[in-house]
N, C-alpha and C positions, 0 to 999 in steps of 0.2 A: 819664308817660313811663317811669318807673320799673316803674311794672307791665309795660307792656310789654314791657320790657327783662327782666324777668327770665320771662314767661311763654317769650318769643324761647329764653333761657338753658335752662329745663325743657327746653321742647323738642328744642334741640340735643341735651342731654343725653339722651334718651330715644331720638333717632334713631342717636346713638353706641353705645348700649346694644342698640339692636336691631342694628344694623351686625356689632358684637363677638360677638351671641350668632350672626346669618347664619357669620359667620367660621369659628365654632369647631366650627359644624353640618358645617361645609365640610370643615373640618380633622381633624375625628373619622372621616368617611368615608372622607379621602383616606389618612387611616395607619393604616385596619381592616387586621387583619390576616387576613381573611377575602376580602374582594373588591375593598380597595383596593390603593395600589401598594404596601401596607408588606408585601401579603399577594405582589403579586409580587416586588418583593425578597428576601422569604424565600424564593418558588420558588427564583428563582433562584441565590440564593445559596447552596440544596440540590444544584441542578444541578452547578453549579462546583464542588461539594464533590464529588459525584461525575464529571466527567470529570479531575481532577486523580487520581485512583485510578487511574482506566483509563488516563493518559497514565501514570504508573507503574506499571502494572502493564506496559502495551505498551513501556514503556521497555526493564525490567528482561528480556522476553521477548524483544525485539529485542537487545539486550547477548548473551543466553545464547545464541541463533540465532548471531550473528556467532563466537561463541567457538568453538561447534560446526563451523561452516563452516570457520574458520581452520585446524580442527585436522584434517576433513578434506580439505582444499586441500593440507596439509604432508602428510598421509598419499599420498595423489595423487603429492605430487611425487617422492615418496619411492617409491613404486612404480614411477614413469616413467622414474627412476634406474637402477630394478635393470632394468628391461626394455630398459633402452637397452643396459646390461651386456650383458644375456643375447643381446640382436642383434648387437653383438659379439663376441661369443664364438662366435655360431654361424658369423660369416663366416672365420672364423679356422680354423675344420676343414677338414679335407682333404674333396674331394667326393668320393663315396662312388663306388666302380669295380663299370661293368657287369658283371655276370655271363657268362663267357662259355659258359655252353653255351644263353644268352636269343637268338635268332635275332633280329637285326638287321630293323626294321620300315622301311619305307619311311615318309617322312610323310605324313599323311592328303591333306595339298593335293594331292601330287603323286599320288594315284590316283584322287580325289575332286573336283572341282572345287565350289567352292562357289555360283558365280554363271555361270550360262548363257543368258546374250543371244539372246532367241528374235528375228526377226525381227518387224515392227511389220504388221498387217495393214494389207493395201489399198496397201503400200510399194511402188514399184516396177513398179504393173500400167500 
């Protein structure tokens, strides 16, 4: 019984041993850093490395745009100021008086008509 009992024991032991070494076959491939996931984790952890760049880099680009804009937005309104000025000022002069040796023109309407209502064919027969 005892023989038994420890050939039983061997074995255990031997199928544990194979189990551990299956595991470790497993485990060696799964954190290659070649073509398992330890090798995608480092992609990606490349990647992150670089869009965090570009998210500051697009930051700092977007910051400097806005600064830009603001400054010509105040420039704009600042222009819109004087010009609103200078339209006042123009309605403020005196309107300027005909010359009188210019002979008085009749309006163009009134010698010219612009729209002449022909009759509609076939109207009226």
């Amino acid at each position: 019984m005892n023989l038994i009992a420890d050939i039983l024991l061997v074995a255990g032991a031997l199928g544990a041993g194979l189990y551990c070494h299956v595991l470790a076959g497993r485990l060696r491939r799964f954190t290659d850093l070649e073509r398992g996931v330890g090798g995608a984790v480092a992609v990606l952890s490349a990647q992150i490395d670089d869009l965090t760049r570009a998210v500051a880099l697009a930051r700092a680009e977007a910051q400097a745009r806005g600064m830009s804009l603001a400054d010509q937005t105040e420039r704009a309104e600042t222009a819109g100021k004087r010009l609103e000025l200078l339209v006042a000022a123009l309605h403020d002069l005196p309107a300027p008086a005909a010359p009188a040796d210019a002979p008085q023109r009749e309006p163009l309407t009134a010698r010219h008509p612009f729209f002449v209502r022909r009759p509609a064919e076939g109207a009226g027969q």
